[in-house]
N, C-alpha and C positions, 0 to 999 in steps of 0.2 A: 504494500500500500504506500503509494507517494504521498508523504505527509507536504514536500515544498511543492508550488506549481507550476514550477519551471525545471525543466529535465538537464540546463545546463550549468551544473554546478553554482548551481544559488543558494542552496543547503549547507551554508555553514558552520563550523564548529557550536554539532546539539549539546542539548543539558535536557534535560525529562525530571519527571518527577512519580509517583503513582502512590496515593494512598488506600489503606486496609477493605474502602467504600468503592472500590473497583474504577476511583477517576486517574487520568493519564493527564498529564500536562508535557509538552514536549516543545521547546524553546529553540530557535536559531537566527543566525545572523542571515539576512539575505542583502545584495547588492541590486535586485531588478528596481528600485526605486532609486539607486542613485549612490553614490559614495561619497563622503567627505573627505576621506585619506588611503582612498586607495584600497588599502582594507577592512574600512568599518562599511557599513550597512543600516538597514534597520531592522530593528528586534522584533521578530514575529515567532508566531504562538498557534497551536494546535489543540484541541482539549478533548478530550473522550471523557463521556460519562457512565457508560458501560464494557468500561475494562478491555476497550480497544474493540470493541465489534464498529463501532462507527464512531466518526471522525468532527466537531461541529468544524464552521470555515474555520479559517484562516483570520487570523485575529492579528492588529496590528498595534503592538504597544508602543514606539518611536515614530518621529515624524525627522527627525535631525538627519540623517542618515549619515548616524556616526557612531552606532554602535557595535558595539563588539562580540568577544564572550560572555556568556549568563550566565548565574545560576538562579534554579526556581524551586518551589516547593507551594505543595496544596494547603490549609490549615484550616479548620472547620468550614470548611467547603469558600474560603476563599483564594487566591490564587496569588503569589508574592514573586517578585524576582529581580533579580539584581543583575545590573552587568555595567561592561568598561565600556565607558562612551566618552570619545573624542572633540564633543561637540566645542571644548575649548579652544582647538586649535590644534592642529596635527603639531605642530612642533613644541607642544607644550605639552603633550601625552594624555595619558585618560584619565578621568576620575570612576567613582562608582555611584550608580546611578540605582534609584528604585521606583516599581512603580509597584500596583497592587490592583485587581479586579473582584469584582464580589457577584459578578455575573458569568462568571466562565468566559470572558474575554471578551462580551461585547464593549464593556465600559472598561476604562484604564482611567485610574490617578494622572497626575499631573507629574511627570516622572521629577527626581528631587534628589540632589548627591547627601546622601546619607555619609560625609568624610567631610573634615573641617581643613585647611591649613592652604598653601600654595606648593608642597609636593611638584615634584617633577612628574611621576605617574604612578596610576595603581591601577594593579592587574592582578588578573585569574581569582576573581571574586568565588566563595564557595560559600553556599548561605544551607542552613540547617537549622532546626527548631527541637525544642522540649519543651515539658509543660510544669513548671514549679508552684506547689503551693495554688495549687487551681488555676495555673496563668500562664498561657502561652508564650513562649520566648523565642525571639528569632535569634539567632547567633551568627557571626557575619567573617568571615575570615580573608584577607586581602593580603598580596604581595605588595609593599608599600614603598617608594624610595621616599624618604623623610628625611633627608638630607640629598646633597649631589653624592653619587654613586653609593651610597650607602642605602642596601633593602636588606628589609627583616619582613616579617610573617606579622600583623598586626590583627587583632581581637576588637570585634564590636558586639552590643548586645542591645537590644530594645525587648522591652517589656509590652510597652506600646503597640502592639506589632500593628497597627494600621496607622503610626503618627512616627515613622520610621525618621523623620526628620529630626528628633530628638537623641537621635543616633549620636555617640561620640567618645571619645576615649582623652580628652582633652588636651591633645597632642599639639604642640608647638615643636619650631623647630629648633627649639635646643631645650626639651626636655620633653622628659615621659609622667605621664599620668596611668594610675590602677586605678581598675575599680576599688571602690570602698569595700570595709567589710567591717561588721554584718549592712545588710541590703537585703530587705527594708533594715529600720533601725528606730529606737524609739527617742534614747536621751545620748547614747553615745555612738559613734561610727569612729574606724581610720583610716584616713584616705594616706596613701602611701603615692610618692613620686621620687623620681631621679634626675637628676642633674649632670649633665654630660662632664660639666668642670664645675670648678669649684665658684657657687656664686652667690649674689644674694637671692633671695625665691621672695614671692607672695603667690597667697590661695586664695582666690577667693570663693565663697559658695554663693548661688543662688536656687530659686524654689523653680517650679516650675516654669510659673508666669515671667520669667527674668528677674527676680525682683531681690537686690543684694541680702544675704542673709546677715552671714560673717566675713 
């Protein structure tokens, strides 16, 4: 079964997904709409809701036509997926990009970089979920350059999983931020960070609404 619908190599680098409820999600790059750097595309999408006996269309999550690799996953029958999208500028590299459908792909979010900072680029996005304490978590994993030539393997988390924009690991580009812990927390949390060289630091907190704590 040709899931792309075009026969000449417009299909790709896929990502799929398939939850216990017999639905398919199957994700790929095509170029028939156009290229922004040669090798991005735009992100399009397949959905089966009966365990691959049949196929709905061809769902179109990008309009930029600078996207790249995905990855995606199902979650109470909504549809999430992340990928490296160019749309900054081919010589600036990609960032990572998210959107989200709650219709099996007729509707898509407003796609939105779920990463903070001016990075050189981040690639080979790998997105996965668990469910803690009754609450769905998307978990996000990125090959990140955070400085020039310097990449490491970077961790995101949203709780949120449909306000994905609140994503972030509080990463500038001469220090690292952890998550806190414990999370949630009532009167006390420790937020732990590092410093590349020896400097002075400030932390500061805010609540959700932006609004300075400490």
């Amino acid at each position: 079964y040709m899931l792309s619908t075009q026969d000449d190599d417009h299909g790709q680098s896929p990502s799929a997904y398939a939850d216990s409820s017999g639905h398919i999600a199957a994700a790929w790059f095509d170029y028939k709409y156009g290229s922004m750097c040669g090798v991005t595309g735009e992100l399009l999408m397949r959905i089966s809701t009966d365990n691959g006996e049949s196929w709905l269309p061809e769902s179109r999550v990008t309009y930029q036509q600078s996207a790249h690799r995905s990855s995606i996953l199902i979650v109470d029958q909504e549809v999430h997926s992340i990928w490296e999208d160019w749309r900054g500028g081919c010589s600036e590299g990609p960032r990572i990009f998210y959107s989200a459908s709650t219709d099996w792909g007729g509707r898509w979010q407003t796609p939105e970089r779920i990463t903070r900072g001016i990075e050189s680029s981040e690639f080979s996005p790998c997105l996965v979920y668990s469910t803690w304490n009754g609450t769905a978590v998307l978990h996000c994993f990125i090959r990140k350059y955070w400085q020039p030539s310097v990449c490491d393997l970077f961790y995101l988390r949203s709780t949120e999983y449909t306000s994905i924009s609140e994503w972030g690991t509080g990463l500038a580009e001469n220090y690292m931020m952890y998550g806190n812990y414990p999370n949630p927390f009532n009167h006390l949390t420790t937020i732990k960070f590092n410093t590349l060289k020896n400097t002075k630091a400030k932390v500061s907190v805010f609540d959700i609404r932006g609004t300075l704590i400490e």
